[in-house]
MMTF fields as JSON, N, C-alpha, C and O atoms, coordinates in Angstrom:
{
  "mmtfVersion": "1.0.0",
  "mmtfProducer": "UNKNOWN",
  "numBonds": 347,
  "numAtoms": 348,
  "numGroups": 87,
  "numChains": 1,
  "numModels": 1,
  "chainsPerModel": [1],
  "groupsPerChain": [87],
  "chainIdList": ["A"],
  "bondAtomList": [4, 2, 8, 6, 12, 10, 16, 14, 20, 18, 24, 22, 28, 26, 32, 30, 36, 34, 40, 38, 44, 42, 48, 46, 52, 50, 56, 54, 60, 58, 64, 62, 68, 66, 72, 70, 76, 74, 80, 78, 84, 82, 88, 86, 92, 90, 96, 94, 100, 98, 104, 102, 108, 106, 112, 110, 116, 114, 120, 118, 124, 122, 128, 126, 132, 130, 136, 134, 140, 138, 144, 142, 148, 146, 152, 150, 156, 154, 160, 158, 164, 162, 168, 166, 172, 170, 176, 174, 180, 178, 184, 182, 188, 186, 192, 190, 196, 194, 200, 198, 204, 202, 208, 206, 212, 210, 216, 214, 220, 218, 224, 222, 228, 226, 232, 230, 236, 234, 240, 238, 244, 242, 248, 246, 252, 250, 256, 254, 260, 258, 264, 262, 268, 266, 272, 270, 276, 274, 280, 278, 284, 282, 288, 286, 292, 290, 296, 294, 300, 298, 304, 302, 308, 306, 312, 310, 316, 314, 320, 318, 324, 322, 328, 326, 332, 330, 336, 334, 340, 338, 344, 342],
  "bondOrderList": [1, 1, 1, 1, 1, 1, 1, 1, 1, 1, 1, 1, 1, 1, 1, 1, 1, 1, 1, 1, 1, 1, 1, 1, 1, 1, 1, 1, 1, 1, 1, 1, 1, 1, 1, 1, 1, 1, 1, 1, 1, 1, 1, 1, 1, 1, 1, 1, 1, 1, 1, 1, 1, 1, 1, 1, 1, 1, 1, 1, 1, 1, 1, 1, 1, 1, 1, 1, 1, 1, 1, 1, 1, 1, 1, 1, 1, 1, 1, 1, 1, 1, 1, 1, 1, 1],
  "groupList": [{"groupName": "UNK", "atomNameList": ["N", "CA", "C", "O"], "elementList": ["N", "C", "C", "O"], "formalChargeList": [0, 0, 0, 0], "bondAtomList": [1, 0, 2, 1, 3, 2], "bondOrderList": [1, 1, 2], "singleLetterCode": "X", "chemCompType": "L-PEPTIDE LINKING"}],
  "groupTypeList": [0, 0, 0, 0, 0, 0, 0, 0, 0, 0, 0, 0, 0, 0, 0, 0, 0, 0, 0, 0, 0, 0, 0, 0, 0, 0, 0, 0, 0, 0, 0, 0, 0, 0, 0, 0, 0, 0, 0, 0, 0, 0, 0, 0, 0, 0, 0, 0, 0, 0, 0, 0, 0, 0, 0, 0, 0, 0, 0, 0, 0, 0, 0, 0, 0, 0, 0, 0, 0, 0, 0, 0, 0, 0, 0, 0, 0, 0, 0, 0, 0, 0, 0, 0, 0, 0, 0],
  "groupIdList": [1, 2, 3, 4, 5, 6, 7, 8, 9, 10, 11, 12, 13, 14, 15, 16, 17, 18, 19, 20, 21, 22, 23, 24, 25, 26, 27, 28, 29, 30, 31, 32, 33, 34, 35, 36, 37, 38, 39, 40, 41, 42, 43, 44, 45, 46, 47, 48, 49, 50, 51, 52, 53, 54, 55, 56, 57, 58, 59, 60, 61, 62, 63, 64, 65, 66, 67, 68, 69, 70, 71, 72, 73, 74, 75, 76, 77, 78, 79, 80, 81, 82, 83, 84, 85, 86, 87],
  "secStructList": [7, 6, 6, 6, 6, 4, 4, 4, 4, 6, 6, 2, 2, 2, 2, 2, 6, 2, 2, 2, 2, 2, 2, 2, 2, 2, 2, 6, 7, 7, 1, 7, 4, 4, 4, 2, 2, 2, 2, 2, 2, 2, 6, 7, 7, 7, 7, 7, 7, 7, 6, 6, 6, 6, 2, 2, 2, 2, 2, 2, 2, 6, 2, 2, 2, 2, 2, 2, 2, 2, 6, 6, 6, 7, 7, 1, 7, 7, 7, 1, 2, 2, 2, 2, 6, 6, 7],
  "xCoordList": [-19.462, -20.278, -19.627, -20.156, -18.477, -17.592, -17.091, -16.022, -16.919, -16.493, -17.723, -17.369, -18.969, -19.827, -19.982, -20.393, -19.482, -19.952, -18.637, -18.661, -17.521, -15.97, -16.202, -15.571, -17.159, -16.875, -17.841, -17.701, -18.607, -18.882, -18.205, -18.964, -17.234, -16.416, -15.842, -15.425, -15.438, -15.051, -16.367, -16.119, -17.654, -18.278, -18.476, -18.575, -18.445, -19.597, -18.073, -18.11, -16.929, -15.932, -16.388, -17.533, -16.306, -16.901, -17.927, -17.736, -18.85, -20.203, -19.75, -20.078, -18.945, -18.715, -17.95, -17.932, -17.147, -16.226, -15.995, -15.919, -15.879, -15.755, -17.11, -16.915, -18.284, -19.21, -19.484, -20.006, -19.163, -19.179, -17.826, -17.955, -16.788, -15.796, -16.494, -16.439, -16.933, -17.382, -18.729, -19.328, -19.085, -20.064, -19.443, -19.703, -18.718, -17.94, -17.417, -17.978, -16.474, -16.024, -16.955, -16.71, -17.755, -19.305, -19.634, -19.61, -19.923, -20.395, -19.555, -20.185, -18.217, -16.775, -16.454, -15.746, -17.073, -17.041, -15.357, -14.67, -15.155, -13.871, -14.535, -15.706, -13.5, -13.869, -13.636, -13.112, -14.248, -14.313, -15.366, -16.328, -15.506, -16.151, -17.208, -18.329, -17.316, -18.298, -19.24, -20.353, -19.199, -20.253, -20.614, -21.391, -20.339, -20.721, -22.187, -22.739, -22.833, -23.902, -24.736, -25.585, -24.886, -25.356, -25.684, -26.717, -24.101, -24.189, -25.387, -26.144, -25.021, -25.869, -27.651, -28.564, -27.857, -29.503, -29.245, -29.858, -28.822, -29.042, -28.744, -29.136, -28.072, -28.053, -26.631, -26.465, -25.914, -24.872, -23.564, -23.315, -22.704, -21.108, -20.22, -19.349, -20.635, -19.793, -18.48, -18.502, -17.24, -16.11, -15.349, -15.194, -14.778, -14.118, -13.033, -13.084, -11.658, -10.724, -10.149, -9.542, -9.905, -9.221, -7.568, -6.935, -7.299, -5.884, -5.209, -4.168, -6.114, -5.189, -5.476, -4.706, -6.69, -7.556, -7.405, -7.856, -6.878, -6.122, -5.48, -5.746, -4.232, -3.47, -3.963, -3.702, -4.673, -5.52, -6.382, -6.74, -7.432, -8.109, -7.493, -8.07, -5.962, -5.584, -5.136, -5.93, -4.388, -4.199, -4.895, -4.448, -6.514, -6.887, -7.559, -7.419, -8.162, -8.51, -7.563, -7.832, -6.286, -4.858, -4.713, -4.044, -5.518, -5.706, -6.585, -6.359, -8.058, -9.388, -8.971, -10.027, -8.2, -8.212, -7.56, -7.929, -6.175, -5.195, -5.788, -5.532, -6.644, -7.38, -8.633, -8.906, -9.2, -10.113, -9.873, -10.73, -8.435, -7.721, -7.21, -7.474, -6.827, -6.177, -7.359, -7.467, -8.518, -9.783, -10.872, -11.899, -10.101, -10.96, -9.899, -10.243, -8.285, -8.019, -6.858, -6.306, -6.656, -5.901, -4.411, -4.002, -3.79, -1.72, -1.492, -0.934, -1.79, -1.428, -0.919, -0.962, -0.596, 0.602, -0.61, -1.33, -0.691, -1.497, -0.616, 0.564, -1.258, -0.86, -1.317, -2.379, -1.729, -1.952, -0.636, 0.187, -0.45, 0.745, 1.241, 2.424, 0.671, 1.523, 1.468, 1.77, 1.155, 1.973, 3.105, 4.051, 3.347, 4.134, 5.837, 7.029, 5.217, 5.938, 6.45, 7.671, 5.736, 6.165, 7.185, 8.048, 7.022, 7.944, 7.136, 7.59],
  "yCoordList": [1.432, 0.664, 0.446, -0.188, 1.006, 0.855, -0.475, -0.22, -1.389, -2.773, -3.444, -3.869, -3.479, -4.374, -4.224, -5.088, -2.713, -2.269, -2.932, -3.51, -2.769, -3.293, -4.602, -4.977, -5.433, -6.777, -6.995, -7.953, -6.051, -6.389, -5.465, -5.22, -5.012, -4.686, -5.6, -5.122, -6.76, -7.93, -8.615, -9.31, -8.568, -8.888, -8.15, -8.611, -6.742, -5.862, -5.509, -4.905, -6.006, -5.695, -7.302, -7.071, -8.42, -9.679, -9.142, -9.264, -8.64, -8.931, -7.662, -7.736, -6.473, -5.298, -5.585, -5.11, -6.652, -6.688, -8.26, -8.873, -8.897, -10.68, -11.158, -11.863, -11.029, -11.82, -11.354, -12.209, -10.036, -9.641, -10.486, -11.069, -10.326, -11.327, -12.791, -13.222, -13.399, -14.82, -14.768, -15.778, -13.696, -13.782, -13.55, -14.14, -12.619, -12.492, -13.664, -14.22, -14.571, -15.396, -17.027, -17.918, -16.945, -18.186, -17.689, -18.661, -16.459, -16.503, -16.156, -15.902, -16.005, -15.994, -14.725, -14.582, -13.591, -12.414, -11.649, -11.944, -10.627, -9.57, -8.601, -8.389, -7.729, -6.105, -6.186, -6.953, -5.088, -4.617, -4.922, -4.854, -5.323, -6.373, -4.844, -5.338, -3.845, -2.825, -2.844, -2.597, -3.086, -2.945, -4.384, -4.729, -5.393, -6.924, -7.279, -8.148, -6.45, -6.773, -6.075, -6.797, -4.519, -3.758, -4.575, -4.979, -4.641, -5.852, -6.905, -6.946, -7.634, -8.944, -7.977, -8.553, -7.638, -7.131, -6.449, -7.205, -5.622, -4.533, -5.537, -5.133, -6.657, -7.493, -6.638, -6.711, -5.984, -5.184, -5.416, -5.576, -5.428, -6.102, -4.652, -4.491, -3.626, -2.527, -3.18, -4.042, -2.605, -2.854, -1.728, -0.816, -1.745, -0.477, -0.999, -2.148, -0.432, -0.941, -1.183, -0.153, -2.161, -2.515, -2.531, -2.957, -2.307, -1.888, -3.471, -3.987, -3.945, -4.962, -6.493, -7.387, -6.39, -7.379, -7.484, -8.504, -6.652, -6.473, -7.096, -7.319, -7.631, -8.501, -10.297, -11.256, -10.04, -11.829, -12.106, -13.266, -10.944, -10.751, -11.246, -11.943, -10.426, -10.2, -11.691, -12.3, -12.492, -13.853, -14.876, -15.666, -14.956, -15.581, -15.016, -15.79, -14.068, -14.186, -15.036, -15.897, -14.464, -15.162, -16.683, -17.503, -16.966, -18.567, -19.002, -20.109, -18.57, -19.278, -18.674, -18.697, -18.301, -18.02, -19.034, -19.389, -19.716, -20.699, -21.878, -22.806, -22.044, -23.057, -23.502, -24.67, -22.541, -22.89, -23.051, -23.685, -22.567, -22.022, -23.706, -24.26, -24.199, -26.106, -26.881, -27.879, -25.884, -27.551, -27.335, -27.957, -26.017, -25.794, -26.714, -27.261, -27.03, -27.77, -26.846, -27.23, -25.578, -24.391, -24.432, -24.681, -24.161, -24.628, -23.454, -23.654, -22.098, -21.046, -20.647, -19.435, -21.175, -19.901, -19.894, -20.848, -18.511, -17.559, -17.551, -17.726, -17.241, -16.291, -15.591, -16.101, -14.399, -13.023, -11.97, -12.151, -10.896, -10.175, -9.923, -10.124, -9.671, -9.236, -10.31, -10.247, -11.238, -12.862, -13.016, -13.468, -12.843, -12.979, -11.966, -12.266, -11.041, -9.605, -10.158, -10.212, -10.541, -10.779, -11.965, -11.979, -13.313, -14.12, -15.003, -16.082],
  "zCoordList": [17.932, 17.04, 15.679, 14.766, 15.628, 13.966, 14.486, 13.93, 14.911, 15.067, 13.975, 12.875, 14.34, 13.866, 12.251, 11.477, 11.897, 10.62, 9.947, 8.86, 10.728, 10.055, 9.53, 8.542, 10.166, 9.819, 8.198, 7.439, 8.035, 6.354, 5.292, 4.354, 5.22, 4.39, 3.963, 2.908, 4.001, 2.837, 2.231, 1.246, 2.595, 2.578, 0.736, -0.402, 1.415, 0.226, -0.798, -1.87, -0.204, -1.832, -2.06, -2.448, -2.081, -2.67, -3.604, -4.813, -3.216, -3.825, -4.921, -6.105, -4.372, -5.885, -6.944, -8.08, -6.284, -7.737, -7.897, -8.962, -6.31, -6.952, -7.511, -8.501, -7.245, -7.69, -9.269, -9.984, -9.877, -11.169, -12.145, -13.221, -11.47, -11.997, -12.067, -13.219, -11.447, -11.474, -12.228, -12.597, -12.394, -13.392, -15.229, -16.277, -14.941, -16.505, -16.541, -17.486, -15.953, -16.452, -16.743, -17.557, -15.994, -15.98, -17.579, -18.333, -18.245, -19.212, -20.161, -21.187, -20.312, -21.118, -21.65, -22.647, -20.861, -21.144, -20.55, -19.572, -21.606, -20.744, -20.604, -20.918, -19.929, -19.567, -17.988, -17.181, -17.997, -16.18, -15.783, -16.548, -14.563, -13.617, -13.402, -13.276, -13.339, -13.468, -14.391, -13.928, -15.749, -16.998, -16.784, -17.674, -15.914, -16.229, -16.101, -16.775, -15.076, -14.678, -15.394, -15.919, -15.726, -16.975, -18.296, -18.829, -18.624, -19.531, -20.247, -21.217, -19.16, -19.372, -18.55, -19.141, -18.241, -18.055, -19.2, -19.953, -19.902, -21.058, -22.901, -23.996, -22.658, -23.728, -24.772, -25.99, -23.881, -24.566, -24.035, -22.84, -25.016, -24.966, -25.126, -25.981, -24.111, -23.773, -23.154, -22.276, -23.783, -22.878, -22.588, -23.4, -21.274, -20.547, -20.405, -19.966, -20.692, -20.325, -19.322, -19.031, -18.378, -16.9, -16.906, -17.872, -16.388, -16.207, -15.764, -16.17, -14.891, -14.379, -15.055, -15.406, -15.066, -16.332, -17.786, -18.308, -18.486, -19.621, -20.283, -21.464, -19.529, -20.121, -20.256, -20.983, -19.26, -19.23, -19.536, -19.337, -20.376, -20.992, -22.872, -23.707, -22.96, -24.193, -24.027, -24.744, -23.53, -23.397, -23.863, -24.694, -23.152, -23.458, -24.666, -25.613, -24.939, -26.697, -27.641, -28.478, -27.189, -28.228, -27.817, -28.447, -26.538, -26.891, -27.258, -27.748, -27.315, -27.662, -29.22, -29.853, -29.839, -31.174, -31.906, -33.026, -31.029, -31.514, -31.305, -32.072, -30.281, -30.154, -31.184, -31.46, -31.595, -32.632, -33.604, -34.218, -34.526, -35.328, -35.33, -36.397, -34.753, -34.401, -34.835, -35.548, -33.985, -34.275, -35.616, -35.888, -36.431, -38.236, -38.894, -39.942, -38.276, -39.147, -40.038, -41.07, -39.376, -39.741, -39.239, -38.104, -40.242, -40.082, -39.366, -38.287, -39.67, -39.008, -40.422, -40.634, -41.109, -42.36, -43.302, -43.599, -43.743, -44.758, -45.538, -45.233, -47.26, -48.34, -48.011, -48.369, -47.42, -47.439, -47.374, -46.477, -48.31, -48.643, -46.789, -46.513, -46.125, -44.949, -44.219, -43.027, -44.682, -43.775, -44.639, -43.994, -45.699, -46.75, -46.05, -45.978, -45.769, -45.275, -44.051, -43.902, -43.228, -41.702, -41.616, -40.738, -42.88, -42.811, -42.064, -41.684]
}
């Protein structure tokens, strides 16, 4: 009878971790696909760090930042002493 049970194991990793991913990203959220659903029922922006989600997480912040940063109308170069420092 382990044949019939085998066949929903793609089933129930979909629904544990893909349908929370497609929910973080529907509402433009990062973190781990675990706190997503907590989350949004609890009205709280807990983040856990993901190991593998991390870097495309850090990506796109560093683009929705350059992107908004283009449409205020912003050059990118500061007077602030450590823009000054960095060159």
């Amino acid at each position: 009878m382990t044949f019939g049970v085998a066949q929903f194991y793609p089933v129930a990793v979909f629904v544990t971790i893909g349908a929370p991913l497609v929910l973080l990203a529907a509402v433009g959220q990062n973190g781990c696909e675990l706190l997503a659903v907590p989350n949004l029922v609890l009205r709280r922006n807990d983040y856990l760090f993901c190991l593998p989600f991390s870097p495309i997480d850090a990506w796109e912040h560093r683009r929705r930042a350059l992107l908004q940063d283009s449409s205020d109308g912003h050059t990118g170069k500061s007077n602030s002493p450590t823009a000054v420092l960095r060159g």
